[in-house]
C-alpha positions in Angstrom: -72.7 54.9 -39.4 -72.7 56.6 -43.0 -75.9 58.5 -43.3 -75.5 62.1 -45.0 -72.9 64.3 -46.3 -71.7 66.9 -44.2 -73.2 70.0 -45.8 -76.4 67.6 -45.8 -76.1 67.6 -41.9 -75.4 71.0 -41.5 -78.2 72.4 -43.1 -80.8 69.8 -43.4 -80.7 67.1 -40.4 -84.0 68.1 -39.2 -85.8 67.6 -42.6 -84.3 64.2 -43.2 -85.0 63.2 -39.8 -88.8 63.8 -40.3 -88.8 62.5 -44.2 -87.7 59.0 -42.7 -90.0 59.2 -40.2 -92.6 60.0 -42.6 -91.6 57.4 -44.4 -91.8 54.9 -41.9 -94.7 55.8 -40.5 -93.5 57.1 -37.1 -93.4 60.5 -35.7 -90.8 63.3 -36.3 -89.4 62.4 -32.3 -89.0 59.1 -32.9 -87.1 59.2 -35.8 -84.7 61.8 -34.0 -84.6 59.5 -31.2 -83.3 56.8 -33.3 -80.5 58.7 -35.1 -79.2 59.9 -31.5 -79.4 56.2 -29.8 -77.0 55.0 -32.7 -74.5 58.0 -32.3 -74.7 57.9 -28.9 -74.3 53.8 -28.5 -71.1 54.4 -31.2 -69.4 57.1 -28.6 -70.4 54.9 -25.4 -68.4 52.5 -27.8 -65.3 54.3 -28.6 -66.3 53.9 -32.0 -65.4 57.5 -34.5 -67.7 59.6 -35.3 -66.5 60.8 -38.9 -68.2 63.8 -40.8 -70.8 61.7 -43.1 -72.4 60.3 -39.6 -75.2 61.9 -38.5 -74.4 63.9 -35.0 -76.5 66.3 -32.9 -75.9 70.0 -33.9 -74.3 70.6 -29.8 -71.9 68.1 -30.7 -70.8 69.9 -34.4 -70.9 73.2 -32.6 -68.6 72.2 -29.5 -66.4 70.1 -32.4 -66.4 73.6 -34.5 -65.6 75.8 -31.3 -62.5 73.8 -30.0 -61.0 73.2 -33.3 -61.4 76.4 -34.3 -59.7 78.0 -30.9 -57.2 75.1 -31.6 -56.0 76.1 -35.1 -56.3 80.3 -34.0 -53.8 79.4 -31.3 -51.9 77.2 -33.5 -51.3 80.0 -36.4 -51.6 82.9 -33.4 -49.3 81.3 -31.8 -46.2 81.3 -34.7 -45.8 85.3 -33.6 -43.8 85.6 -30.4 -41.8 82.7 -31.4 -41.1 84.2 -35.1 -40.1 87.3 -33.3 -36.9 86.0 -32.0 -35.8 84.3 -35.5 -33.7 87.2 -36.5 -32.0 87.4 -33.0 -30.8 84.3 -32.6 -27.4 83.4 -30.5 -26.6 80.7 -32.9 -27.5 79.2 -36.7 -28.5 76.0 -35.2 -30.9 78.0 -32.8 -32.1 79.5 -36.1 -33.0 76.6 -37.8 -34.3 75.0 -35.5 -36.9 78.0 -34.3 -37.5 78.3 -38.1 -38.7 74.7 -38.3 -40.4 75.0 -35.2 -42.7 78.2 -36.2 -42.9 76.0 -39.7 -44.2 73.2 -37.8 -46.9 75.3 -36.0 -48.4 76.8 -39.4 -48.8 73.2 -40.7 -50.7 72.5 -37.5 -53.1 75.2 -37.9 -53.9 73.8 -41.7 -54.4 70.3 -40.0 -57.2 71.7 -37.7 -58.8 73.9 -40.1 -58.9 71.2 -42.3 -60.5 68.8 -40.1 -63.2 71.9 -38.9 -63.8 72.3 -42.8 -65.6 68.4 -42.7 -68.2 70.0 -40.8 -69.6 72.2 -43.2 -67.3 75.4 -41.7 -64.8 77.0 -44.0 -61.7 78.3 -43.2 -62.5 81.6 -44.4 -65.4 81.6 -41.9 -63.6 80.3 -39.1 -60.6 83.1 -39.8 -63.5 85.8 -40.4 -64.7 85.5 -36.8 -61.2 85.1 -35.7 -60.4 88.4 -36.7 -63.7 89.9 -35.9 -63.1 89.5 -32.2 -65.7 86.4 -32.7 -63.4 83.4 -31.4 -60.8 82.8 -29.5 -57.5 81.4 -29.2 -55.0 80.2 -26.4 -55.0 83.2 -23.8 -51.0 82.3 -23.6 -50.3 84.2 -26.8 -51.0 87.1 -25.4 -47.9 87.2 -23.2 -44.7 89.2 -24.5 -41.4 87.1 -25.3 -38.9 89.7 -23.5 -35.8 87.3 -23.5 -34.0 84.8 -25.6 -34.8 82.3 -22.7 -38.7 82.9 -23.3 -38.5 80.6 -26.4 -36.8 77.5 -24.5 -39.6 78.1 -21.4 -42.6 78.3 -24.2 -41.0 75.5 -25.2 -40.6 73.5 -22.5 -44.1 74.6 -20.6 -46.1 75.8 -23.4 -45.7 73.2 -25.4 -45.6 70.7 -22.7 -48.7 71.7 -21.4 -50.1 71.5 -24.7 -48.7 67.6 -25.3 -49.9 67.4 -21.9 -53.7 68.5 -22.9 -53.8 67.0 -26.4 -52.2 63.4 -26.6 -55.8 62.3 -24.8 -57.4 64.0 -28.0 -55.6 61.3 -30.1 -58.6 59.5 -29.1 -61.2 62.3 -29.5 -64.7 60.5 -30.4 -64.3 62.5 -33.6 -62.1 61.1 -36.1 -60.7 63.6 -38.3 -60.1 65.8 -35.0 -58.3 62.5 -33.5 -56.4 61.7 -36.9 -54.9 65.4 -37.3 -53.8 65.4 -33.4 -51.6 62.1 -33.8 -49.2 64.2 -35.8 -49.6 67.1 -34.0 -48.8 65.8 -30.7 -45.2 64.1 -32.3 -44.6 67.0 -33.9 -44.9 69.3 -30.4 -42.9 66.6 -28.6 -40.1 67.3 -30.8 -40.7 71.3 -29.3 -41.1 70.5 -25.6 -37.7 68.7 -25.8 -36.3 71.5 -28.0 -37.4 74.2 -25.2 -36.2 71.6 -22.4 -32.6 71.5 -24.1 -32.5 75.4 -24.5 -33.4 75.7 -21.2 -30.6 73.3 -20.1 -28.1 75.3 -21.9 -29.0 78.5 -20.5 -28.8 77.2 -16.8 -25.8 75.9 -16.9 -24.2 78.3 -18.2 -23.2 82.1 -16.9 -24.3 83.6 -14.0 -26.3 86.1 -16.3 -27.7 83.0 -18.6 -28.6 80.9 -15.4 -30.6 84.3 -14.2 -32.2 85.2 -18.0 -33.6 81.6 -17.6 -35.0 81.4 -14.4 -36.9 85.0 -15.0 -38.7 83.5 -18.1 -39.7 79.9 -16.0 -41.1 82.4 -13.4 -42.9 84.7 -16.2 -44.4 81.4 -18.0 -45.3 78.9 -15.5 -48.7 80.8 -14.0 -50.1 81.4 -17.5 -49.2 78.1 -18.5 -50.9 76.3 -15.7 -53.7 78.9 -16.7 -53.9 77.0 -20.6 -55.9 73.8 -19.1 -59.1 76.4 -18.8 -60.9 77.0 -16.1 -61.5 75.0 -12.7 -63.6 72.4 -13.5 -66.7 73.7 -11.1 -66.2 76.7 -13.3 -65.9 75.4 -17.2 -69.2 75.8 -19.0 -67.9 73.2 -21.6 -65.9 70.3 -20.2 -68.7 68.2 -18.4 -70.2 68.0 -21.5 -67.4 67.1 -23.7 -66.0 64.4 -21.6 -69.7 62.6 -22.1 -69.4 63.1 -25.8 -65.6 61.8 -25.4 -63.9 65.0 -27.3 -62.0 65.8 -24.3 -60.9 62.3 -22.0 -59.7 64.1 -19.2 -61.7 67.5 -16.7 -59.5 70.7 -17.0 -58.1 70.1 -12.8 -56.7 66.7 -13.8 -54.6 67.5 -16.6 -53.6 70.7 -14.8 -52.6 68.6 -12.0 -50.7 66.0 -14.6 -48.6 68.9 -16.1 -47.7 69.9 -12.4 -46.4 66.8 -11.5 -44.8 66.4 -14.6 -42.9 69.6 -14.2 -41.5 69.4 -10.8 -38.6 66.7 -11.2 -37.9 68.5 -15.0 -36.9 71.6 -13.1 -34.7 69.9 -10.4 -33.1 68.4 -13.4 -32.9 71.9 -15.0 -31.5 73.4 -12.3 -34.3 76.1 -11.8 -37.7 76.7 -9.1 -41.1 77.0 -10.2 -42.1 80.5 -8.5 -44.8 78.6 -6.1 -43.9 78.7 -2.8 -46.8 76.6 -1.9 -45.6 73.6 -3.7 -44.8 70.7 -2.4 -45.2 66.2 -2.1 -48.0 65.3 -0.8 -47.8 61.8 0.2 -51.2 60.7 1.1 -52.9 62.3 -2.5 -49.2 60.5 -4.0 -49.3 64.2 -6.1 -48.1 67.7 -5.8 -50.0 70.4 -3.6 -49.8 74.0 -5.8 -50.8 77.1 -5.0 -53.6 79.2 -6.4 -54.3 80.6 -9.7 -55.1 84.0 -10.8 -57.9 83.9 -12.5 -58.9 87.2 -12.3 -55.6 87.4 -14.4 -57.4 84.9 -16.9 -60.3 86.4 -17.4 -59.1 89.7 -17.8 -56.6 88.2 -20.9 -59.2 86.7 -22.6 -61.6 89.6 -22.2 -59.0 91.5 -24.4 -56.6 93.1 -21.1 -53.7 91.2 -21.9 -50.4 92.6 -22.5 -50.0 91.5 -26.2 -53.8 91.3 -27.5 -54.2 94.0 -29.4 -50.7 93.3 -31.1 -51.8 89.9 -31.8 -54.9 90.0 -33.4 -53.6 93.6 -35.6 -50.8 91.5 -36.8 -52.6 88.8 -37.6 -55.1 91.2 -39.6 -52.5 92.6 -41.2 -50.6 89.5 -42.6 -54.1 88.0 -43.7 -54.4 91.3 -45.6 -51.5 91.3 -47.3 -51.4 87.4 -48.4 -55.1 88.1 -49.8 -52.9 88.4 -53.4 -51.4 84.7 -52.9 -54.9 83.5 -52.0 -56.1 84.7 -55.2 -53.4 83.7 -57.6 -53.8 80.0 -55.7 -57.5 80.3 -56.2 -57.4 81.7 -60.3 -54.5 79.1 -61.1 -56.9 75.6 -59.7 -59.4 77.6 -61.4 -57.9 77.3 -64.7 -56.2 73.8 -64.0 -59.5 72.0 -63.4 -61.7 73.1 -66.4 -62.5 71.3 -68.9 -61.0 73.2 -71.9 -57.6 73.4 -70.1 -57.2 69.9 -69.3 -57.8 69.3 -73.0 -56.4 71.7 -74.7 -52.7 71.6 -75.9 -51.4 68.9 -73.2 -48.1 68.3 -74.5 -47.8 72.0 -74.3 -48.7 72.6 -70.6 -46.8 69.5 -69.5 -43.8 71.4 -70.9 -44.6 74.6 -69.4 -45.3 73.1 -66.2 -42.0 70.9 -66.0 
């Protein structure tokens, strides 16, 4: 399905429609018409979309939009974990929150990446990030009071995020569906991680056992909250699930995670804080209870209890690596010239060694 490059398409797919329809001698229409039958009868075939395909703009825009929430959350979403890395019970608790908040930069470069073969750059994307513009996971706007809050973002955060993004392995675009395959192992390792923190903490003092269950109760209503809206109420999912970016409606996936969760927290030891759950044997799933959503909305309007922290921070830190940004940008400057790659080799081979 090669047809133009990707700036090409982002600026231009309207002209090139109309000069091959001029050139064939059919209308403008007819010539768009074409173009969308062949991307169309490529989703309705499971077949990837990749960025030198010609696309509608709706479907670049919604691509754009939910990677670009996806990597904000991802880099947004390194703070209240990185908060704790200093207060640590344990070394091997260190390292392995280290690694984790590690792990979560990388994925934000993944998805920025994979928005930047759309004709977006990442300075763009982070420009409207910061300017209040887009928006990332409403979770991250929760406080981590307690030691035990990194083992429950662990094991519900993430898990809810495994539990939302394994199906975009198979996202109809493919360097969306590529950069997800590693994501999702790498935040299976961090469900697991929470899971075993978790475990440690309810089995052991009285005081631990109680620090635990008070971060399960603080996390598990947001994190039902991270699958969006109901599906009667989400402007964007009907659409996406035609274009096969998302596989799976916001109310199914929630209702995945919840029956996912149940039998992990008899094994843990601790309750969910719904008193409305329960088996229900003829739907063979769990009944919940309902969902703030007033709650919700009111975080991502800008309400929540961390939002203002979150987005200053993140401000501030993009701020103050502008000098590394420059020094990367001057150095491949000077390392892709022409003059520099001829001049003196033997000499910069030595300096560079």
């Amino acid at each position: 399905m090669a047809a133009v490059t990707a700036d090409q398409t982002t600026q231009s797919t309207s002209g090139t429609a109309k000069a091959a329809g001029r050139a064939a001698g059919t209308a403008p229409d007819a010539a768009d018409a074409a173009r969308l039958a062949v991307f169309e009868a490529a989703v309705a075939a499971d077949d990837r979309i990749e960025p030198r395909d010609w696309m509608p703009e709706a479907y670049r825009a919604t691509l754009v939009r939910q990677m670009a929430q996806h990597a904000h959350s991802e880099i947004i979403g390194m703070q209240p974990e990185a908060n704790w890395i200093t207060r640590a019970p344990s070394l091997r608790r260190k390292a392995i929150l280290m690694a984790k908040v590690q792990d979560e930069a990388g994925h934000g470069l993944y998805l920025y990446s994979a928005a930047e073969t759309l004709g977006t750059s990442r300075e763009e994307l982070l420009d409207k990030l910061h300017a209040g513009r887009q928006r990332y996971s409403s979770i991250f706007n929760y406080p981590t009071l307690t030691w035990a809050d990194v083992g429950a973002i662990g094991w519900l955060v993430d898990g809810a995020a495994i539990t939302n993004q394994v199906p975009l392995c198979r996202c109809s675009y493919g360097p969306y569906a590529r950069a997800m395959v590693r994501i999702c192992k790498e935040e299976s390792f961090h469900q697991r991680q929470g899971y075993e923190l978790l475990l440690a903490l309810s089995r052991g003092t009285e005081a631990q056992h109680a620090m635990a269950q008070d971060a399960v109760d603080r996390w598990w209503w947001p994190s039902l909250m991270m699958f969006g809206p109901p599906d009667d109420a989400s402007s964007h999912s009907e659409q996406s699930m035609a274009w096969k970016i998302k596989r799976h409606s916001n109310d199914e996936l929630r209702q995945r995670f919840v029956d996912i969760c149940v039998p992990q927290a008899e094994a843990l030891g601790l309750t969910l804080p719904d008193p409305d759950l329960r088996w229900n044997e003829e739907r063979g799933q769990h009944d919940f209870g309902a969902i703030d959503w007033t709650e919700f909305q009111e975080v991502l309007k800008g309400n929540g209890p961390c939002n203002e922290q979150r987005i200053t921070q993140r401000r501030r830190a993009h701020e103050e690596g502008a000098w590394v940004r420059d020094a990367a940008a001057a150095y491949a400057a000077k390392h892709t010239t022409p003059s520099t790659r001829t001049a003196q080799p033997a000499q910069h081979v030595e300096e560079t060694a």
